[in-house]
Backbone bond lengths (Angstrom), bond angles and torsions (degrees), N, CA, C in turn:
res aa  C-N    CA-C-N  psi(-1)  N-CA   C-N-CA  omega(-1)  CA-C   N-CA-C  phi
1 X - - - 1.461 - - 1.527 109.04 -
2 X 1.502 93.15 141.87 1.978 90.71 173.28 1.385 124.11 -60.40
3 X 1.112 143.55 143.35 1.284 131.18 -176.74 1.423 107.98 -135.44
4 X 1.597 130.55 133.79 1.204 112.74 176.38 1.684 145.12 -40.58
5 X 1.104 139.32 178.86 1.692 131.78 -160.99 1.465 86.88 -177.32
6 X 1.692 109.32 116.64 1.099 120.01 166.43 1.450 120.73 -31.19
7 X 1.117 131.24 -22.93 1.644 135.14 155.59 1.217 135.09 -61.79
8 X 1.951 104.43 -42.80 1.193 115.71 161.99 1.702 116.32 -127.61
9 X 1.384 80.52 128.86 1.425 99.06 -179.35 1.528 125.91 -69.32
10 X 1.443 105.59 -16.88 1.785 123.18 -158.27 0.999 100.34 -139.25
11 X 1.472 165.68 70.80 0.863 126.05 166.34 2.065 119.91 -99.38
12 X 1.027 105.50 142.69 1.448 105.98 -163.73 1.474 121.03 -61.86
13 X 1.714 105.04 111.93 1.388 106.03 151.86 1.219 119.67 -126.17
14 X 1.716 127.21 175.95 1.171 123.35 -177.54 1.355 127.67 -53.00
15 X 1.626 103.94 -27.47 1.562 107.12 179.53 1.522 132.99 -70.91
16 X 1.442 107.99 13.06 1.209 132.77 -166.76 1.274 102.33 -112.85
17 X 1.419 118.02 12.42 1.510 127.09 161.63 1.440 127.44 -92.97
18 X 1.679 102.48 -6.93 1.594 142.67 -161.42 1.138 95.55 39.97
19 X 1.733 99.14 -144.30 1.448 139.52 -153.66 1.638 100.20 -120.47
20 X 1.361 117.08 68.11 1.615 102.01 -172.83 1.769 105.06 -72.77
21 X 1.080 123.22 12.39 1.760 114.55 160.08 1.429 119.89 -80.83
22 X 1.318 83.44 -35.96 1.706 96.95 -173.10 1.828 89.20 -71.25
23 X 1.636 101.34 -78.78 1.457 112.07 -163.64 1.619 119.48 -47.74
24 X 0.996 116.18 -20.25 2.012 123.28 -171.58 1.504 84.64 -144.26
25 X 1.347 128.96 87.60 1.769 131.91 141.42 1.455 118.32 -67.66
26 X 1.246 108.39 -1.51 1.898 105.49 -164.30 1.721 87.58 -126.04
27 X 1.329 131.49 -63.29 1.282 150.87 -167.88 1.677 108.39 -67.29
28 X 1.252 100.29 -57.66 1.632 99.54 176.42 1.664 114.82 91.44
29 X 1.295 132.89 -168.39 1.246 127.40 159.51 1.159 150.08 -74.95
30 X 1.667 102.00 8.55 1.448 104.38 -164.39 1.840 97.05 -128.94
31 X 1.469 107.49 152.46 1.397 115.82 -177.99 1.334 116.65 -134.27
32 X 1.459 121.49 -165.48 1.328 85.50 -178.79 1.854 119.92 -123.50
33 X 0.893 154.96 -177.84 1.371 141.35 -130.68 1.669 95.79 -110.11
34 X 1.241 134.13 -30.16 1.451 139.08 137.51 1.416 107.67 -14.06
35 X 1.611 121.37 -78.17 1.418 138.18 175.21 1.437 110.84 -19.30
36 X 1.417 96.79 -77.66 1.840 125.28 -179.55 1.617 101.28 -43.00
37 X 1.227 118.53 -69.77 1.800 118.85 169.57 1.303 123.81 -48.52
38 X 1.110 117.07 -20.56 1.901 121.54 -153.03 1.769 64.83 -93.11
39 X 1.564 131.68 -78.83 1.365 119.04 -163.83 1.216 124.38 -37.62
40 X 1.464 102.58 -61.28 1.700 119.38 177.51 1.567 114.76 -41.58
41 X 1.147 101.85 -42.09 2.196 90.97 -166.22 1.574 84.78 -106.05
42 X 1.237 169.86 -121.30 1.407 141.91 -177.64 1.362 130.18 13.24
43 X 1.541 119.68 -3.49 0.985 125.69 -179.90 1.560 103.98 -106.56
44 X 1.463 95.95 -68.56 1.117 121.24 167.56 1.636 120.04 -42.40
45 X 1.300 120.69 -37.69 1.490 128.50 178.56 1.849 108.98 -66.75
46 X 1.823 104.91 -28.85 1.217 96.75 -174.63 1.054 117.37 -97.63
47 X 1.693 127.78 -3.42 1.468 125.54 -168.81 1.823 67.93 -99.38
48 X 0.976 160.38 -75.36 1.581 142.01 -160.67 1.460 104.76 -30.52
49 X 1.318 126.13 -61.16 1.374 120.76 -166.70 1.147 110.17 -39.66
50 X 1.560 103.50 -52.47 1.335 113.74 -150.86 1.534 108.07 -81.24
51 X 2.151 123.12 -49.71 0.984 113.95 -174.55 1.301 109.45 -109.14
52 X 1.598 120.12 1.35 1.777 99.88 175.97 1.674 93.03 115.10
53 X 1.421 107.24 138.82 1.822 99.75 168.75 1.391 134.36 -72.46
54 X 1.216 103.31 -15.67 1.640 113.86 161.26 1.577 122.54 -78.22
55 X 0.507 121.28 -32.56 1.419 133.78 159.89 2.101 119.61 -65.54
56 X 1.301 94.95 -41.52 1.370 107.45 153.55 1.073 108.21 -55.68
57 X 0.910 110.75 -88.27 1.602 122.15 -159.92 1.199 107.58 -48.46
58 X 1.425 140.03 -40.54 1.844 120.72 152.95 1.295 109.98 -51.53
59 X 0.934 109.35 -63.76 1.906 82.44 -171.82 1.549 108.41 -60.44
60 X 0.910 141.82 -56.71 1.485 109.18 -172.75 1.442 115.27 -56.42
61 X 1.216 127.26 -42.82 1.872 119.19 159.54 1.549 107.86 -22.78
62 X 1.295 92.58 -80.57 1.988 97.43 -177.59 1.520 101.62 -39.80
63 X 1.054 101.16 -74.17 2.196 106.29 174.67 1.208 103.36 -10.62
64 X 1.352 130.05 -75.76 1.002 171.72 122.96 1.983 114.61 35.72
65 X 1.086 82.15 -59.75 1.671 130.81 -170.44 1.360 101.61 -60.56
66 X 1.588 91.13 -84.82 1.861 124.87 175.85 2.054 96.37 -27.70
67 X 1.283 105.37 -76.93 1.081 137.04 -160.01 1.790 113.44 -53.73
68 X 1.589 99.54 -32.39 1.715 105.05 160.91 1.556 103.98 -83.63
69 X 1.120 140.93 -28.61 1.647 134.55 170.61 0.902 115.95 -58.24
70 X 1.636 124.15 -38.18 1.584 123.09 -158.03 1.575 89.00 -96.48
71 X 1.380 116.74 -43.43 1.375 105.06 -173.49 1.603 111.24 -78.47
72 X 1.110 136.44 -3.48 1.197 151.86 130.93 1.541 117.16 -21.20
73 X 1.204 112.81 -93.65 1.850 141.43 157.25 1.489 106.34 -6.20
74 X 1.855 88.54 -70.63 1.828 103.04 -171.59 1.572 124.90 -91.96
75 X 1.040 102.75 -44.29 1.329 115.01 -174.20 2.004 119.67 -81.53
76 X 1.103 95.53 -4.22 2.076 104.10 -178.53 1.527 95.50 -116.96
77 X 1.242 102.01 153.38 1.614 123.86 176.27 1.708 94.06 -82.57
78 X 1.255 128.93 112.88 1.504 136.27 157.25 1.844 105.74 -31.14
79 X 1.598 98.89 117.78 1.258 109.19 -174.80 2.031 100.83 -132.02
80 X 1.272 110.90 161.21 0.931 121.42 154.36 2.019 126.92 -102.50
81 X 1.383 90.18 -32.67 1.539 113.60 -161.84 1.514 100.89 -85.17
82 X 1.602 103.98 116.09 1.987 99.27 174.19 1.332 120.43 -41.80
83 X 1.798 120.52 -44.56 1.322 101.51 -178.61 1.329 137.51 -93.08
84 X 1.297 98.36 11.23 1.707 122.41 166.60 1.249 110.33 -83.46
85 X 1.343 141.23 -35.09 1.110 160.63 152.02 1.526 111.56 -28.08
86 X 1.821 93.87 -70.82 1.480 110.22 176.36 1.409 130.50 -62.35
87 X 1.420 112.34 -22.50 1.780 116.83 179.79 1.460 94.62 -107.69
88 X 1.205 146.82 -30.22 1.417 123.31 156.84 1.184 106.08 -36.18
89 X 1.581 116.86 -87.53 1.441 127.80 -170.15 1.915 109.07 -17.20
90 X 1.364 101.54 -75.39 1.474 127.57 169.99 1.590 96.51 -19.88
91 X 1.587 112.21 -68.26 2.012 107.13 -173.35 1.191 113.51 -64.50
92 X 1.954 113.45 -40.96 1.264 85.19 -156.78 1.663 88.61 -96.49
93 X 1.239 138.42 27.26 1.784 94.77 161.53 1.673 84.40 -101.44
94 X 0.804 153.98 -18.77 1.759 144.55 165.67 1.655 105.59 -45.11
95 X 1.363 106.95 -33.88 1.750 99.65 -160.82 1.702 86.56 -91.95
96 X 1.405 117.21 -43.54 1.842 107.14 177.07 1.647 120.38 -70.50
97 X 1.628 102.55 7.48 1.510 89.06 165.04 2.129 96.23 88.20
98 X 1.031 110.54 -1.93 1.706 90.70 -170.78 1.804 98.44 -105.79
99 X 0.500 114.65 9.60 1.670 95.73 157.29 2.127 86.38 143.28
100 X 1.754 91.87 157.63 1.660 109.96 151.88 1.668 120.21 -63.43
101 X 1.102 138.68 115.52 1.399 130.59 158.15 1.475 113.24 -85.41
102 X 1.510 114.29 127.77 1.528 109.81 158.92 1.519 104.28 -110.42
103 X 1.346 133.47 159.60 1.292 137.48 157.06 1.512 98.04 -88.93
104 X 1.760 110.60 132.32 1.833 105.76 172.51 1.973 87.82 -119.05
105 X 0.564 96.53 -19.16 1.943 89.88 176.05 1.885 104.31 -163.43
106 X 1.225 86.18 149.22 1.628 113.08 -179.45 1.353 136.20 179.01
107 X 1.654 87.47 93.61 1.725 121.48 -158.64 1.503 86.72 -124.66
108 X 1.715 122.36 100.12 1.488 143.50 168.04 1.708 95.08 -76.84
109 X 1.249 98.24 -20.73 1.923 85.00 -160.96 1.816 100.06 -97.43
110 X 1.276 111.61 -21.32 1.684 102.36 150.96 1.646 119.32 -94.49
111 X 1.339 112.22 -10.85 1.582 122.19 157.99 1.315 109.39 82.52
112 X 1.702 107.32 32.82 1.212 115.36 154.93 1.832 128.69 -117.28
113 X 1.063 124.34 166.97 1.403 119.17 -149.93 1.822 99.76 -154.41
114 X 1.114 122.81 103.11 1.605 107.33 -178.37 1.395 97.88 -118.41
115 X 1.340 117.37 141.57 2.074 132.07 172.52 0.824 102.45 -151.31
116 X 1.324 109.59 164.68 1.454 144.28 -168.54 1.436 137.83 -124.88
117 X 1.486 135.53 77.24 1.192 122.50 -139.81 1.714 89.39 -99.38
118 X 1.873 122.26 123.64 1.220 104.49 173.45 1.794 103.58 -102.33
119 X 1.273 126.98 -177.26 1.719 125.81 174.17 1.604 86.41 41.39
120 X 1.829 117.68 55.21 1.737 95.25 142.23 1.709 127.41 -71.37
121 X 1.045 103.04 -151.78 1.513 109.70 170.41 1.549 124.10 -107.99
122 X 1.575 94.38 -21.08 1.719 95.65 -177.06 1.655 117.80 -81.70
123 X 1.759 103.90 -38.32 1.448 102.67 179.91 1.162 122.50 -146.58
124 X 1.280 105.62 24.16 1.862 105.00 169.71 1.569 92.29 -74.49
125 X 1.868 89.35 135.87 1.534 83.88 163.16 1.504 97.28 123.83
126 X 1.323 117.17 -55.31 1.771 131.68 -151.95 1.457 111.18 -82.08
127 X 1.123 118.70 158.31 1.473 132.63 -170.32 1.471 100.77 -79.61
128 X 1.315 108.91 138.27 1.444 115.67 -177.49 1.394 122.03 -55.81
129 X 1.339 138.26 124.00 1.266 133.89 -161.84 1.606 107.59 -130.91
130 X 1.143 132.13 8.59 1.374 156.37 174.04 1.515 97.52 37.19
131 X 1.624 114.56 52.30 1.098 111.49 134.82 1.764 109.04 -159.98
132 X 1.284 106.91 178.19 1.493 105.01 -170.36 0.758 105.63 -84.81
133 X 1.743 131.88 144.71 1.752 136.52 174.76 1.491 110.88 -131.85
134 X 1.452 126.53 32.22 1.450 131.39 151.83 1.389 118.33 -65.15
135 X 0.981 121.69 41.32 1.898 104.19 -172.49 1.033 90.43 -73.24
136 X 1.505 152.37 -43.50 1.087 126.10 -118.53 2.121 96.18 -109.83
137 X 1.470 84.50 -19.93 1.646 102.67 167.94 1.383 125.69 -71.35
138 X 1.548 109.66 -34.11 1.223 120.03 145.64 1.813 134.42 -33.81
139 X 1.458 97.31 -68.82 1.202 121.65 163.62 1.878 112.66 -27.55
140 X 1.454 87.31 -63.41 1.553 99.68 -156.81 2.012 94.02 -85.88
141 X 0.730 122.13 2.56 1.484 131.39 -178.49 1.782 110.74 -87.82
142 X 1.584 97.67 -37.97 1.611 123.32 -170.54 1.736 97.25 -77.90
143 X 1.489 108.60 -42.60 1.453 121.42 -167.00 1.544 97.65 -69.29
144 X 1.066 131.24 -49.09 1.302 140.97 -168.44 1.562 109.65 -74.93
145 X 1.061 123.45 -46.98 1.398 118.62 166.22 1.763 118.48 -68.70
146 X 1.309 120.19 -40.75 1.371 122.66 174.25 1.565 101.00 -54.63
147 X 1.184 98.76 -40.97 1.669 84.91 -169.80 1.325 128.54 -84.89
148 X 1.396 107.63 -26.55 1.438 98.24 159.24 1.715 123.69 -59.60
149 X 1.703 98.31 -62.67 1.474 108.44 179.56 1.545 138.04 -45.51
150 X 1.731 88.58 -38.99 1.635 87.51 176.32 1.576 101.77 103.64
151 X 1.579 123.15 -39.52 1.388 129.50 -179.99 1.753 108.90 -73.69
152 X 1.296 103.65 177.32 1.374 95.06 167.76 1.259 104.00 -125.66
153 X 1.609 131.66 177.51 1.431 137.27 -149.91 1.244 101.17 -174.14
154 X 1.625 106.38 149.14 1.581 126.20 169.68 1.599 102.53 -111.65
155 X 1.093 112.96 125.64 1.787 111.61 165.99 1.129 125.97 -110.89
156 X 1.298 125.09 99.87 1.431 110.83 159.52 1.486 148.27 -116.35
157 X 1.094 135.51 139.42 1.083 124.82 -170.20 1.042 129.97 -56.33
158 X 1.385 146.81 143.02 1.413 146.28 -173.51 1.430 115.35 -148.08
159 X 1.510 132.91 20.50 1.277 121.26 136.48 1.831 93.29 -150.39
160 X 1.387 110.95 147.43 1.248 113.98 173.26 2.079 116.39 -150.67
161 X 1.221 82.34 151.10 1.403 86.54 -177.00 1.548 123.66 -45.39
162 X 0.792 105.42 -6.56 1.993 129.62 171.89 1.027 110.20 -81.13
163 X 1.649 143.50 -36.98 1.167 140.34 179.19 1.327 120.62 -109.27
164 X 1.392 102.14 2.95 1.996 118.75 161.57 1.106 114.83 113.45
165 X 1.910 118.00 16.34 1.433 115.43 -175.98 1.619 81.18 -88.08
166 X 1.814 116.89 174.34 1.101 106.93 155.89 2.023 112.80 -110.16
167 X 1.100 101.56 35.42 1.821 106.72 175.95 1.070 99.57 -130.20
168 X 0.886 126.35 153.97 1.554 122.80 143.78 1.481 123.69 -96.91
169 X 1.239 104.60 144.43 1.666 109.93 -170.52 1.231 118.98 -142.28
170 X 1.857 119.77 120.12 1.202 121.01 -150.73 1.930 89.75 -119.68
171 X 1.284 101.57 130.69 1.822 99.35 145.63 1.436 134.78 -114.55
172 X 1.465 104.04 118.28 1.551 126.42 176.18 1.320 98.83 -47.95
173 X 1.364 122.49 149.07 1.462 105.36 158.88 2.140 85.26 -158.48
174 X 1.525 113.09 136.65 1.640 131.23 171.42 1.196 109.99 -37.37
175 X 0.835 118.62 107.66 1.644 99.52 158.42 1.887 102.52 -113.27
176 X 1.534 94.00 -175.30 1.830 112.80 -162.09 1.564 98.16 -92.45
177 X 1.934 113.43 116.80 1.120 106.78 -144.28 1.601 90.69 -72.99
């Protein structure tokens, strides 16, 4: 288990998701998607101030990243089989509320991978800003495929509800680890 280091104060494990029976008996586990944003772009607005949007935008990738492994680990039924893999994935981010997954192509052996997450969490909904703001979906898109596959991957998004698609749609693509 991770354990703190005078350097790091946090470092992420699952148990830092607590006990929401214990912790919320009246409230429960669910909040509302306002909540999730009010953190996210307030968050995001202050690591910009402070380090610049490129610099943002890696860390929420890594964020991102971290966050498809662990939810990987904990949150998926241990599979071997791609499309067991793929319709888990598919229920459970539908049943946690984080977006629809479709698969539109998935060719590992040219080491590309294209989906579609529609009703995510980061930008269904938002005023067009003519550019994409999934990094952090990215991130967690990269985490989720590394971890099943074993390969490693760059994801990026290439249409998003920000630039007037209404899905967002990211392509994985192998790279040389």
């Amino acid at each position: 288990m991770n354990t703190p280091t005078p350097s790091r104060k946090y470092p992420f494990r699952w148990e830092l998701l607590g006990n929401l029976r214990l912790g919320r008996p009246n409230l429960g586990p669910n909040t509302s998607l306002y909540a999730y944003r009010l953190m996210q772009f307030t968050l995001r607005d202050a690591l910009e101030q402070k380090l610049g949007s490129e610099q943002t935008d890696q860390i929420f990738y890594q964020s991102g990243k971290l966050a498809g492994q662990q939810f990987y680990q904990n949150a998926l039924k241990p599979t071997k089989d791609l499309s067991e893999f793929i319709r888990e994935l598919t229920l459970t981010l539908r049943e946690w509320g984080i977006g629809i997954l479709r698969v539109e192509k998935l060719d590992l052996e040219s080491g590309e991978i294209v989906l579609t997450v529609s009703e995510d969490l980061d930008c269904s909904g938002l005023p067009e800003l003519d550019y994409e703001i999934c990094v952090y979906d990215e991130g967690f898109i990269c985490g989720l495929l590394e971890s099943f596959t074993g390969l490693s991957f760059k994801v990026k998004e290439i249409d998003c509800w920000c630039t007037g698609d209404r899905t967002c749609r990211f392509r994985a693509t192998v790279t040389a680890s």
